[in-house]
Each structure stands twice: as structure tokens, then as C-alpha cells.
C-alpha positions as CSV (number, residue, x, y, z in Angstrom):
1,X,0.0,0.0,0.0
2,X,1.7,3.3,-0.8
3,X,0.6,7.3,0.1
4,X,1.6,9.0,-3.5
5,X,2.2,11.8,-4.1
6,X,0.7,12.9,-8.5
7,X,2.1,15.6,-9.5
8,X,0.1,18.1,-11.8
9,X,1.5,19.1,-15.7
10,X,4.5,21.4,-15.0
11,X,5.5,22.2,-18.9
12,X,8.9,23.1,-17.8
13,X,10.5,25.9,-18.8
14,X,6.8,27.5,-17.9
15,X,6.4,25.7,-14.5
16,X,5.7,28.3,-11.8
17,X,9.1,28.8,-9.5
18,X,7.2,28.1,-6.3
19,X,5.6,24.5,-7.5
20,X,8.7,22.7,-6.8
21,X,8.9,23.8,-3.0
22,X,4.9,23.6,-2.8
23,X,5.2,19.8,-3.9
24,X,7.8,19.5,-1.3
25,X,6.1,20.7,1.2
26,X,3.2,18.7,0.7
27,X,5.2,15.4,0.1
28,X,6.5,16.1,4.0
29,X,2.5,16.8,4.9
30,X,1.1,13.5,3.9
31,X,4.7,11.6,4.0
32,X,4.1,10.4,0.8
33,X,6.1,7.8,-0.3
34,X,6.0,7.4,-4.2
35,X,5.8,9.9,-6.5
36,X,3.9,10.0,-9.7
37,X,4.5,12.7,-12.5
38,X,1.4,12.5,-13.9
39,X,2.6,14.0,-17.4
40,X,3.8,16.9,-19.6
41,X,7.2,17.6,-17.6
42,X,8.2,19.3,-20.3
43,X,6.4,21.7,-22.5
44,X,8.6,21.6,-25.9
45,X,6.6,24.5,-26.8
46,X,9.6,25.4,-29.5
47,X,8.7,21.7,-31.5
48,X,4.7,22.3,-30.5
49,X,2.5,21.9,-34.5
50,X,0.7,25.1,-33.4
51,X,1.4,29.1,-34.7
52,X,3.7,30.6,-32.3
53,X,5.6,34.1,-31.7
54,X,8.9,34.2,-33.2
55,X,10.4,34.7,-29.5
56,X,9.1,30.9,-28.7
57,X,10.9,28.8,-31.8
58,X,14.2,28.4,-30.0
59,X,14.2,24.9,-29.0
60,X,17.3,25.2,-27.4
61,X,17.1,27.7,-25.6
62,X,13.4,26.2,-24.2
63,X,15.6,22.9,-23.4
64,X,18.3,24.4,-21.3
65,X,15.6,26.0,-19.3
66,X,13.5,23.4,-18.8
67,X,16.7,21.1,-18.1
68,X,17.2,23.4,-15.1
69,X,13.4,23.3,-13.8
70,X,13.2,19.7,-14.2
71,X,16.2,19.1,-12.4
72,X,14.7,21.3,-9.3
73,X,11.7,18.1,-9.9
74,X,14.9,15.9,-9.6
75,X,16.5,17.0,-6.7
76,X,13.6,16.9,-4.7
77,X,12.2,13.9,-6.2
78,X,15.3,11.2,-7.4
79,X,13.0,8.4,-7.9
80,X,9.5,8.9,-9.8
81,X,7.3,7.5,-11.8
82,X,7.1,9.5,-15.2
83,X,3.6,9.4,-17.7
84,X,4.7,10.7,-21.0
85,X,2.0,13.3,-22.0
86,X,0.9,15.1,-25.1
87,X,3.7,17.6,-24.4
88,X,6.5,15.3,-23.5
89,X,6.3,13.6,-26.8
90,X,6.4,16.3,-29.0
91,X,9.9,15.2,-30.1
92,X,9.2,12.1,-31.0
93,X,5.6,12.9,-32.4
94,X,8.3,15.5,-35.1
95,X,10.1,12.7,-36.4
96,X,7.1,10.4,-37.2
97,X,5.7,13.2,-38.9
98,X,9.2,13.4,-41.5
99,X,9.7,9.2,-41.2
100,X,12.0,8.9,-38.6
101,X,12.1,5.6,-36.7
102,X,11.6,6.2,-32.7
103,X,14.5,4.1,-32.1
104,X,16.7,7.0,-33.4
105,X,15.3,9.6,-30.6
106,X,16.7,9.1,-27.1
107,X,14.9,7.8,-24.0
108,X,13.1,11.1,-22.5
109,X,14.6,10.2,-19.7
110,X,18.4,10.5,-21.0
111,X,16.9,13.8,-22.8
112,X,16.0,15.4,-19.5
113,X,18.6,14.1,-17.3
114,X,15.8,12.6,-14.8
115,X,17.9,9.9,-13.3
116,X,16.3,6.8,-11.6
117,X,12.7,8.5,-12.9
118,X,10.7,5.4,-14.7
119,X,9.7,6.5,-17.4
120,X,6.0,5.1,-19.4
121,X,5.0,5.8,-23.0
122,X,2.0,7.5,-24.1
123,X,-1.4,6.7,-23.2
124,X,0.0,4.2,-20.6
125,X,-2.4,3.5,-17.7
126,X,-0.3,2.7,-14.1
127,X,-2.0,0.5,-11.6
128,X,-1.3,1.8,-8.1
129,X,-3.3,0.0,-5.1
130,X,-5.8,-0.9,-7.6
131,X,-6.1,3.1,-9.0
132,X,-5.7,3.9,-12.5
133,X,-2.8,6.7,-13.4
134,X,-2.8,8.7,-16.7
135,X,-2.0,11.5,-18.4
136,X,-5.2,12.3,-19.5
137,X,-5.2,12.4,-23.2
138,X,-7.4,9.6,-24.1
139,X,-10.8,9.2,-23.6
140,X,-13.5,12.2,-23.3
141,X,-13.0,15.5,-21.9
142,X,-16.0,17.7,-20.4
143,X,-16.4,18.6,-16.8
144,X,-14.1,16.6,-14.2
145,X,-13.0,14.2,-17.1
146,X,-11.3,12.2,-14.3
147,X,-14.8,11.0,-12.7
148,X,-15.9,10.2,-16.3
149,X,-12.7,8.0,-17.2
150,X,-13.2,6.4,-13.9
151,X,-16.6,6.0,-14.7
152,X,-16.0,4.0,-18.1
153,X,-13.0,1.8,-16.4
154,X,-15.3,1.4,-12.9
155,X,-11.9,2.4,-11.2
156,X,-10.8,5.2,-9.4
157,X,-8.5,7.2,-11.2
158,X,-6.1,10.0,-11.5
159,X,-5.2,12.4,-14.1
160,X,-3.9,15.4,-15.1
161,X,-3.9,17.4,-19.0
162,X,-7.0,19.5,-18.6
163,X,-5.2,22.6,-16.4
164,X,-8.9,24.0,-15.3
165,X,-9.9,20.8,-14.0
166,X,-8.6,19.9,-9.7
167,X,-10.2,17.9,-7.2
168,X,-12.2,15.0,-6.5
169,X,-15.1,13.6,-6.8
170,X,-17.2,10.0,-5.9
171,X,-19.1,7.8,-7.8
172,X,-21.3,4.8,-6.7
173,X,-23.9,2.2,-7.6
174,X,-24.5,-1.4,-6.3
175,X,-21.1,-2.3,-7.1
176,X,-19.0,-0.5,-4.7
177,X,-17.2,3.5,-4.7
178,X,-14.7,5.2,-6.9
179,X,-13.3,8.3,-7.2
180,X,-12.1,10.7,-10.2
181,X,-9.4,12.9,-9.0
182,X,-7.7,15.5,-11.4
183,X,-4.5,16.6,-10.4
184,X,-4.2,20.3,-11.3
185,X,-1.1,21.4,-13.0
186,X,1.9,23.6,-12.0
187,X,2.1,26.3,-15.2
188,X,2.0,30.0,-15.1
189,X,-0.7,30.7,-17.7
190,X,1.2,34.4,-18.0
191,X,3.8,32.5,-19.6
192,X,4.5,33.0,-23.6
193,X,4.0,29.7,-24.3
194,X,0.4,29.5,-22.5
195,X,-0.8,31.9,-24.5
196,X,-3.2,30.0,-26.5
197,X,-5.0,29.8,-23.1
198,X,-5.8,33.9,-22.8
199,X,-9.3,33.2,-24.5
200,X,-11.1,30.9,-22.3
201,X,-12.0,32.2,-19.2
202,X,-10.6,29.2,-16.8
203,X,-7.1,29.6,-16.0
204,X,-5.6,26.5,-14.4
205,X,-6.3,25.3,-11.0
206,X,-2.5,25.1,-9.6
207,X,-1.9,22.3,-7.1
208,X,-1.5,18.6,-6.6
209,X,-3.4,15.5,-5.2
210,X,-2.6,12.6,-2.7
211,X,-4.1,9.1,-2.9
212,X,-3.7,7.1,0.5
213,X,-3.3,3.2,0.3
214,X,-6.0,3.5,-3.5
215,X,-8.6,4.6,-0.9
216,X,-8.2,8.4,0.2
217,X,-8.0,11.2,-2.5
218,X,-6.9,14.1,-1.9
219,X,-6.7,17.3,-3.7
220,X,-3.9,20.2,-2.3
221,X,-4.2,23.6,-3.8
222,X,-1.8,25.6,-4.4
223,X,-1.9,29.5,-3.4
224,X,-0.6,32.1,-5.4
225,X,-0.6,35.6,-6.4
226,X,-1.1,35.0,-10.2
């Protein structure tokens, strides 16, 4: 049985400076004892298919400074559990789209310098105390897309990729209880690289969630000026 600790998108180099000590701080709270990125460590917002400012196309300058915000992640956290998201594929999502076998792109992990991290493709679901971890890019989005994921795998689950969406909520019929928790993210939306973001009214929930022994969810928020 483990206390984890899932930790919300951070799109390094965009991450906000205080969600590394927040996540700390919280680990400490709850003595968490695994740690789950949930996905999208990295933004690679230089490599992204969408229309971008000429300021955001140098990829590396984006890389050295989301190598120094991921290694924060590192330092705080040496072993993890890493979900590749949308954002942390982008690389390798490039060279399919130009016909270049994935066995020519490094391991993310040797990318990014992450260490003993254990690091899962795309679209993998991890089974934790009997709990369902994902990204969050697969399967419907909509309001609390967590609870409806759960819904469709009767599981509790966690998941990140929707940035408005944080919190949990319950589920049950004559076959027992299950939660959908969504994990918030860590991004500053002021951030270039957000900016796709400034039309829709929500702005993302900033924090992370807790899951005790696949039976307790917990959503922390995360206070902040912005």
C-alpha cells in the first residue's frame, strides 16, 4: 500500500518557481512515499504543430531551461514515476511526422537528465493500489473528465492534462465507490508559451493530489498571487 504523491503538468520551462517547494512541502505533509508525474514535464513549446511568436521557436534555448526546472523536480524527487504526455512527446511525435524511426530519438529520460525516474510511454495506464494513473489524453473531456474516465474503467482514477480541472469527486452504484481525482497542474498561464490559453475564461487550477493506500484522494491547492 503506498501514500503518493501525483504531481500536476508542470510544462517546464513555464512551471511556476514556487511549485517545486509547494510539492515539497506537501510530500513532507502527507509523508508520501512514491511519487507520480502525472505528465507533460516538459512543454517543448519550440517543437509544438501550433502558430507561435517568433520569441518561442528556439528549441534550445526552451531545453536548457526546462533542463534546469526539471532538475529542481529531480532534486527533490530522485525516484519517480514519469507518464509521457501530449507535451512530453512532442519530439518524437516530429520525427514520425518526416519518417524517422523512434529508435533513433533518445529515452526522454536521457533527454532530460531525470535519473532513476521510470519513465512510461503514451497513453500508458499505471496500476497503483488498484487506482488507474494517466495523463489524460485519451478518452473524453468535459467537466471533471477524471470521474468520467473512472466512470467508463469502474476504477478510481487520476489524471492530469486539462489545467482547469482539480479535485475529486465519488461515484457509486450497487457495485462499490470510486473516485475521479484531477491533479491540477503547476504552469503559469502568464507565460509565452500559455498563450493559447488567454481566450477561455478558466485559467488552471494550480496544485497537486494525494491518494492514501487506492482509498483516500486528496486534492492540495496551491496559493498564489497569479
Amino acid at each position: 500500500m503506498a501514500r503518493v504523491l501525483a504531481v500536476g503538468d508542470c510544462h517546464a520551462p513555464v512551471m511556476l518557481k514556487e511549485y517545486p517547494s509547494f510539492l515539497e512541502k506537501i510530500a513532507e505533509k502527507h509523508k508520501t512515499n512514491k511519487t507520480v508525474m502525472i505528465g507533460d514535464v516538459a512543454d517543448n513549446c519550440a517543437m509544438s504543430f501550433h502558430t507561435k511568436s517568433a520569441g518561442l521557436r528556439d528549441p534550445v534555448a526552451e531545453y536548457q531551461k526546462a533542463c534546469e526546472q526539471i532538475a529542481e523536480l529531480v532534486n527533490i524527487f530522485p525516484y519517480a514515476h514519469w507518464l509521457l504526455g501530449n507535451h512530453d512527446c512532442l519530439p518524437q511525435r516530429q520525427l514520425e511526422t518526416v519518417g524517422v524511426p523512434e529508435s533513433f530519438l533518445k529515452n526522454p529520460g536521457k533527454i532530460w537528465n531525470t535519473g532513476r525516474w521510470k519513465v512510461y510511454e503514451r497513453y500508458t495506464d499505471l496500476i497503483i493500489d488498484g487506482c488507474i494513473y494517466r495523463h489524460g489524453d485519451k478518452g473524453r473531456g468535459g467537466r471533471m473528465a477524471a470521474l468520467t474516465a473512472a466512470k467508463q474503467e469502474f476504477t478510481s482514477l487520476i489524471q492530469g492534462h486539462h489545467h482547469s480541472q482539480g479535485g475529486v469527486e465519488w461515484f457509486c452504484n450497487k457495485r462499490g465507490t470510486i473516485f475521479g481525482c484531477q491533479t491540477g497542474s503547476g504552469v503559469d498561464h502568464l507565460a509565452g508559451a500559455m498563450a493559447y490559453g488567454k481566450r477561455f475564461s478558466a485559467k488552471p487550477i494550480l496544485g497537486c493530489a494525494v491518494i492514501i493506500d487506492g482509498e483516500q484522494a486528496i486534492f492540495e491547492p496551491m496559493r498564489t498571487k497569479k
